[in-house]
C-alpha positions as CSV (number, residue, x, y, z in Angstrom):
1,X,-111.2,-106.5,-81.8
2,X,-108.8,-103.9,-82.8
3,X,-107.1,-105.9,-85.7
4,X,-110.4,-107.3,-87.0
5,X,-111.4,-103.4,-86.9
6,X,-108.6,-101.9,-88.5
7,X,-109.5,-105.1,-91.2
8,X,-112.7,-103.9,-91.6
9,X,-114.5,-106.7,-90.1
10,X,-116.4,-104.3,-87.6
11,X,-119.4,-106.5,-87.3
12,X,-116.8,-109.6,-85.6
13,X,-114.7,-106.8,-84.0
14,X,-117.9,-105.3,-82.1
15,X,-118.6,-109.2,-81.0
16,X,-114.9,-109.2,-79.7
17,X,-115.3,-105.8,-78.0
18,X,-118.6,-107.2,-76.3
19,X,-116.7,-110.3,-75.5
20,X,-114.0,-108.6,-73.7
21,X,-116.3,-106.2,-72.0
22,X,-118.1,-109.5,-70.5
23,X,-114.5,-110.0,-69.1
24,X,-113.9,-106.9,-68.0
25,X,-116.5,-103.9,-67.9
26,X,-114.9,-101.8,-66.3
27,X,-112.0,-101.6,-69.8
28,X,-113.0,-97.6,-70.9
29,X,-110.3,-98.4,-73.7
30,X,-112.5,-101.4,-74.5
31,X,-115.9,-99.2,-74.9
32,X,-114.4,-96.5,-76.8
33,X,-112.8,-98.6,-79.5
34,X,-116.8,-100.6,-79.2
35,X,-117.8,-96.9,-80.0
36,X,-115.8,-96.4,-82.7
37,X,-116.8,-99.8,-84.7
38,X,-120.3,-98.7,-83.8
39,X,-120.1,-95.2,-85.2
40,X,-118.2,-96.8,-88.4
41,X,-121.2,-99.4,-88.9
42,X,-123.5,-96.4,-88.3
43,X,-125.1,-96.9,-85.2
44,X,-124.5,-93.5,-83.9
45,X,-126.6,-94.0,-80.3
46,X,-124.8,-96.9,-79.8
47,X,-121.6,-95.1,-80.2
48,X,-122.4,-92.2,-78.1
49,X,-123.8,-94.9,-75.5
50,X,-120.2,-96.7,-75.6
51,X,-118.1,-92.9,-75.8
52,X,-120.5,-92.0,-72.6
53,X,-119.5,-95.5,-70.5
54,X,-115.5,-95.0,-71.7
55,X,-115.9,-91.3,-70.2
56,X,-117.2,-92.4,-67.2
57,X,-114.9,-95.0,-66.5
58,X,-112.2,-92.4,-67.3
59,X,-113.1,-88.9,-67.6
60,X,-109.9,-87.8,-69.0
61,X,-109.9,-89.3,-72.1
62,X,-109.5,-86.6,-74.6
63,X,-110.2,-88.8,-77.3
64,X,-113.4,-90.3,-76.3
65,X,-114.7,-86.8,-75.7
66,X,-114.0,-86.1,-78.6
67,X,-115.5,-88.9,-80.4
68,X,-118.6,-88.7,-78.5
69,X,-118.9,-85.0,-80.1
70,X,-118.4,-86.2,-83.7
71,X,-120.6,-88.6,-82.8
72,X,-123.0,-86.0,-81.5
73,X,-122.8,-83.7,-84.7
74,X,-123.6,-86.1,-87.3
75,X,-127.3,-86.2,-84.8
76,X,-127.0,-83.0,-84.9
77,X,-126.5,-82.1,-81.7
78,X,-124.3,-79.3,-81.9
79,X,-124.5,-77.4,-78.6
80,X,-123.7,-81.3,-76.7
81,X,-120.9,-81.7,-79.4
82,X,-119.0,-78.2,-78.5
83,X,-119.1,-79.0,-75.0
84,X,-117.4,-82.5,-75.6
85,X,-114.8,-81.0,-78.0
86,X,-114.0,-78.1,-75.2
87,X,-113.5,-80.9,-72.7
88,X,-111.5,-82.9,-75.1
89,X,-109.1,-78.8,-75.6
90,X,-108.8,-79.0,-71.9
91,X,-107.3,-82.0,-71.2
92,X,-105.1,-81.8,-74.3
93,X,-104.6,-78.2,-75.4
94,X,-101.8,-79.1,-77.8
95,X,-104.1,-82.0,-79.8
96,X,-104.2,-80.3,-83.5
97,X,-107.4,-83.1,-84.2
98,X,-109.6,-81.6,-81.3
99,X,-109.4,-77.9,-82.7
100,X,-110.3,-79.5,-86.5
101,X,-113.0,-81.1,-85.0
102,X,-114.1,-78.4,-83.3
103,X,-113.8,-76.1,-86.4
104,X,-116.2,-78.9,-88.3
105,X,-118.8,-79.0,-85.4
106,X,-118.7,-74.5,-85.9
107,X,-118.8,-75.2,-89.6
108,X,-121.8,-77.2,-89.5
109,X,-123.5,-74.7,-87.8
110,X,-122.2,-71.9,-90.6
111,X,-120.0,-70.4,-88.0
112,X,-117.3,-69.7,-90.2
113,X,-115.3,-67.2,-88.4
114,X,-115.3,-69.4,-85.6
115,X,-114.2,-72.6,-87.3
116,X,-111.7,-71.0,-88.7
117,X,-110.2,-69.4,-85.5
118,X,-110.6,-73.4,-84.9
119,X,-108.7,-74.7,-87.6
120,X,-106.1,-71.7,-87.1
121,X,-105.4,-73.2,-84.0
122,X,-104.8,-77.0,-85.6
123,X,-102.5,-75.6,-87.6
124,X,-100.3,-73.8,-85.2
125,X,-100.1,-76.7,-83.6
126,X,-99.4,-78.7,-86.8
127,X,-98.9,-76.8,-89.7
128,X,-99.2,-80.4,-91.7
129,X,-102.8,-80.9,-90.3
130,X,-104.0,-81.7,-94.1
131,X,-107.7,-81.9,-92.7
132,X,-107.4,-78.6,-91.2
133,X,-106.2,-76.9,-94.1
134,X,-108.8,-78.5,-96.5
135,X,-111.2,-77.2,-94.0
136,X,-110.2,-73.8,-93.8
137,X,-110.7,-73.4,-97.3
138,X,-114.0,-74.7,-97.2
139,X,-114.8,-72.3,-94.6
140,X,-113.4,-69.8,-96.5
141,X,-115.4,-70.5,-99.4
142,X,-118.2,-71.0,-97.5
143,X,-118.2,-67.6,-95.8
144,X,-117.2,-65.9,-99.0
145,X,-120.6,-67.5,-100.9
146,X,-122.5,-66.6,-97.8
147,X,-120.9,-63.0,-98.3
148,X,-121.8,-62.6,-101.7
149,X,-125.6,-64.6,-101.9
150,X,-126.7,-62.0,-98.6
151,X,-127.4,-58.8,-100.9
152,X,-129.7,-60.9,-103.5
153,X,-131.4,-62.4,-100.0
154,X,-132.1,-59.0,-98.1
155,X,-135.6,-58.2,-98.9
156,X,-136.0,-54.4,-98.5
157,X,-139.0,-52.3,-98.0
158,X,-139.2,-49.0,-99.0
């Protein structure tokens, strides 16, 4: 399933996923790659359904924690999301990819300041984080136009 993934055959590497989990359903490394080829075809509840069995079956797998909170963003579930990416930060402080992700899931919710702090963090951790320093700048830019539009959108009374 992984190889025919990383080919780009997701529809045969899901069938090989749900083969193996026949085998073995109890493989949480088997339902979160599932979830990944699911979230890449774009069924997102059926990702966060495979992210949810892979955390059960092993709670301390940063990574499906955190892919069950992208997941959860693009639904837009953002308050769900920042609770999976926390739990991801504190089983793997020192994962520079859990504090960008974390930073996009603030972003999306125009918490700028905050995403930033985020994406400081990924880049303390690795200052070659090339997603986290694209991001910053957006957020930068993002807080600076939201800066500079909120004067022409005050409405004042007199």
């Amino acid at each position: 399933g992984n190889i025919l993934y990383k080919e780009g055959r997701i529809p045969e590497a899901i069938e090989c996923f749900d083969k193996a989990l026949e085998l073995s359903p109890e493989d949480s490394e088997c339902w979160y790659n599932k979830g990944l080829a699911l979230r890449y075809q774009g069924d997102i509840d059926g990702a966060i359904g495979c992210f949810f069995k892979a955390i059960q079956l092993d709670p301390n797998d940063a990574d499906a924690w955190n892919h069950k909170a992208i997941a959860l963003r693009v639904q837009g579930n953002y308050d769900e999301a920042l609770s999976c990416h926390d739990m991801a930060i504190k089983l793997n402080p020192n994962d520079s990819n859990s504090w960008n992700y974390k930073g996009w899931t603030l972003h999306c919710q125009e918490e700028y300041l905050k995403a930033i702090s985020c994406y400081d963090k990924a880049l303390d951790i690795n200052p070659r984080h090339v997603d986290a320093k694209r991001r910053k700048q957006i957020a930068y830019s993002s807080l600076q136009t939201l800066t500079t539009e909120a004067p022409e959108k005050t409405v004042w009374r007199a």
